[in-house]
N, C-alpha and C positions, 0 to 999 in steps of 0.2 A: 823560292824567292824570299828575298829578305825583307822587312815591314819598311823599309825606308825604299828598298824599289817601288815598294807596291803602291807606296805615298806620291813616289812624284811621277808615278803615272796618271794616278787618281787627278794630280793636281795638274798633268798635261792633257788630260783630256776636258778636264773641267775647263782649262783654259779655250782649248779647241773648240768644245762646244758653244762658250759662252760667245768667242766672236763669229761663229756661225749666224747666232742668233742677232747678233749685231749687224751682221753684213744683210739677211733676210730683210730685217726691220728695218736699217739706214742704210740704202745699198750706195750713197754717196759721205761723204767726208769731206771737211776742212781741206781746200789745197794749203800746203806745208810749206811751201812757197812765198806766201800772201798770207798766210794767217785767213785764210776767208774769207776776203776784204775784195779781192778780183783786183787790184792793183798794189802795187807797191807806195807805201808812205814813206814821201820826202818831205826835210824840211827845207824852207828861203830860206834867207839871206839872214832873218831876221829869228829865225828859231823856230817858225808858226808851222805846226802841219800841212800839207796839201796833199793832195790827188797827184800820184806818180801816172808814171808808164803802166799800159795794162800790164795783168800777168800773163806771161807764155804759157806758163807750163798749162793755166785751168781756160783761157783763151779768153780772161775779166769776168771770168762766171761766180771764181770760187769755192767751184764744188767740185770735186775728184770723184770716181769712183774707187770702191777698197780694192785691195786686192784681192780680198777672199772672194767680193764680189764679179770679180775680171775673173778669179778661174772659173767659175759657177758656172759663169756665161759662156767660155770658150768651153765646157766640159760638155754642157747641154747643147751649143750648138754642134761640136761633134757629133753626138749620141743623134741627134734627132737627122742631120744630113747623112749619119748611115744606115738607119732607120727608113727609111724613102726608098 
């Protein structure tokens, strides 16, 4: 293999592991939707921010979970219901 494969594997795994450690440590996330806020920011009439509609997507909470975190969970709860 040639030293430039070798590199952006080093630097695909690097990357893989590091949001591993992301997803373990903060298994929730900014909804991307709302910016984290749990509602949408509109303005009146007059320019002034207020309090929108909740969000759908996080249900006004804010917080998602990741996706690295969503497979974990479905991988484990496989394993452990065939497991039994």
């Amino acid at each position: 293999m040639t030293p430039l494969i070798l590199a952006v594997i080093a630097a695909a795994l690097l990357i893989a592991l590091c949001y591993a450690a992301l997803c373990a440590s903060s298994p929730f996330g900014d909804c991307r939707k709302c910016g984290g806020f749990g509602f949408k920011v509109v303005t009146d009439r007059k320019g002034k921010p207020k309090r929108g509609k909740h969000c759908r997507r996080c249900r006004g909470v804010g917080k998602r979970i990741r996706v690295g975190r969503h497979l974990y969970n479905v991988a484990h709860r496989t394993w452990t219901a065939g497991t039994d």
